[in-house]
C-alpha positions as CSV (number, residue, x, y, z in Angstrom):
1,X,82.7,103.8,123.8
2,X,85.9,103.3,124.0
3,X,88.6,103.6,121.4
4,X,89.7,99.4,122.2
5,X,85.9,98.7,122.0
6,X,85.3,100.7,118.7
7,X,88.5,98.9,117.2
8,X,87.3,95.6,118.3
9,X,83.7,96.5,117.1
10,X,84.8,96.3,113.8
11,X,86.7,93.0,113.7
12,X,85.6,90.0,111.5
13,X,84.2,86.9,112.9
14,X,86.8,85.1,110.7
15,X,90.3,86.1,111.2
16,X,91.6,87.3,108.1
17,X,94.9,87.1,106.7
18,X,95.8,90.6,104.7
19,X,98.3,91.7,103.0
20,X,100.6,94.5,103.7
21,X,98.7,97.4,102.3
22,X,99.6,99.0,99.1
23,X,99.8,102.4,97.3
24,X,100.1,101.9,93.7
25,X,98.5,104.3,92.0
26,X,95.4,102.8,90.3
27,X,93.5,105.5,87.6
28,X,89.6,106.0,88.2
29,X,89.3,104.6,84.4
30,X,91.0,101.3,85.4
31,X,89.0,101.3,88.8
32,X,86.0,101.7,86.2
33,X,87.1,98.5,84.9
34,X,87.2,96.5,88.0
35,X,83.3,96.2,88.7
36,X,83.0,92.9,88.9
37,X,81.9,92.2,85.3
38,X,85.0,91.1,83.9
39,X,86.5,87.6,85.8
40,X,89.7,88.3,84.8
41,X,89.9,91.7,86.6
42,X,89.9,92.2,90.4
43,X,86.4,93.4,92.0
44,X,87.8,96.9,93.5
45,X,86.1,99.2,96.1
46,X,87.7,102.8,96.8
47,X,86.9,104.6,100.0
48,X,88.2,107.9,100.6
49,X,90.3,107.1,97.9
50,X,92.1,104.3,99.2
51,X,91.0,101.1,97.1
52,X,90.2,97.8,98.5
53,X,90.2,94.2,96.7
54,X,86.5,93.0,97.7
55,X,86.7,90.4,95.1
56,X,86.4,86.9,97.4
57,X,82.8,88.7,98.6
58,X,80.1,88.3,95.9
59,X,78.1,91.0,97.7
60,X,80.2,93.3,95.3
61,X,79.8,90.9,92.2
62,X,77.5,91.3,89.2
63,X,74.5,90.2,90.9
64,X,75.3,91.1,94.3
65,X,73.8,93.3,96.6
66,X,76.5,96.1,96.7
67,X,77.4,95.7,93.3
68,X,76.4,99.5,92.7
69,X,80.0,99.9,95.0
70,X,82.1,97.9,92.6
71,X,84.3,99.8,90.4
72,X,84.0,103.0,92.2
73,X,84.7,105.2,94.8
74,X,81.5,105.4,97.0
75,X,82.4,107.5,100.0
76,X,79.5,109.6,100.1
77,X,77.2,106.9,99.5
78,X,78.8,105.0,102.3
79,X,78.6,107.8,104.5
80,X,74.7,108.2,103.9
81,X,74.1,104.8,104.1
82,X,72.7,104.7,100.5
83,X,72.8,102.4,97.5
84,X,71.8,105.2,95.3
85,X,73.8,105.1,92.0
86,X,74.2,108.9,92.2
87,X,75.2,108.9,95.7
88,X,78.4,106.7,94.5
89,X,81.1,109.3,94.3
90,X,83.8,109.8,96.1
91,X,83.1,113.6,97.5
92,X,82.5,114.1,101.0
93,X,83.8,116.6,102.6
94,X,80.8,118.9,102.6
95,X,78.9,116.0,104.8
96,X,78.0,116.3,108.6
97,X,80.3,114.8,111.1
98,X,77.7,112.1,112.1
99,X,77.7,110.9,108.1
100,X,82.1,111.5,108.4
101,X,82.0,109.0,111.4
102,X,79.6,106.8,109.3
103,X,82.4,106.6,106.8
104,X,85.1,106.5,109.0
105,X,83.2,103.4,110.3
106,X,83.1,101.9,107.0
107,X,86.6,102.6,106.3
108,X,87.7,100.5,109.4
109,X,85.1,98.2,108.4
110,X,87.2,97.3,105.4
111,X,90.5,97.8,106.0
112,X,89.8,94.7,108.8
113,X,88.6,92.6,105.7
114,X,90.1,93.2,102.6
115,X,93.6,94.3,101.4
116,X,94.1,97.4,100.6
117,X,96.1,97.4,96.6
118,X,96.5,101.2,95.9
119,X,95.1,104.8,95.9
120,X,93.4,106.6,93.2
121,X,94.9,108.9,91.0
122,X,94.2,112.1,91.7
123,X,91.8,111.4,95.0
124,X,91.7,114.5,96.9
125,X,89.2,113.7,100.2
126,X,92.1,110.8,101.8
């Protein structure tokens, strides 16, 4: 496939409006805080430490479907196509390159959809 069909692959069916991304630093106990239980907090996702705002998609809220994302950084999970708890941290290095472009996937996946607000402290696999 090529790269223009890969990209395109990935686009919403919506056009959506982002903002220009961010890199404010943004601590894994504050990302903690943003899993959709509190309405006065963002819903945040990281991936490969870069964190997303997935709030307007209630897939990610309390009694969503992806909710075990929310508040986290879930790039192995991602990667393996799980929604194991345990499988929600952010190592993935170690993982095969089919799982990486799994990932990678994912990553574009997002970045197409929601705006990107920061980078986790710390984060070591971006």
């Amino acid at each position: 496939m090529t790269e223009e069909k890969q990209t395109k692959r990935f686009e919403p069916k919506v056009p959506v409006q982002l903002d220009p991304p961010k890199d404010d630093p943004i601590s894994q106990e504050e990302l903690a805080k943003c899993d959709g239980s509190d309405p006065s907090r963002p819903t945040l996702v990281a991936i490969k430490g870069v964190v997303f705002d997935v709030t307007r998609n209630s897939a990610y809220g309390q009694s969503g479907q992806y909710r075990v994302f929310a508040g986290k950084d879930p790039s192995r999970a991602l990667a393996c196509s799980s929604l194991k708890p345990e499988d929600c941290v952010p190592e993935w290095y170690d993982l095969a390159d089919k799982e990486k472009t799994t990932l990678n996937e994912w990553f574009t996946f997002f970045s197409k959809r929601y705006n990107i607000v920061g980078k986790v402290e710390g984060a070591k696999n971006n």
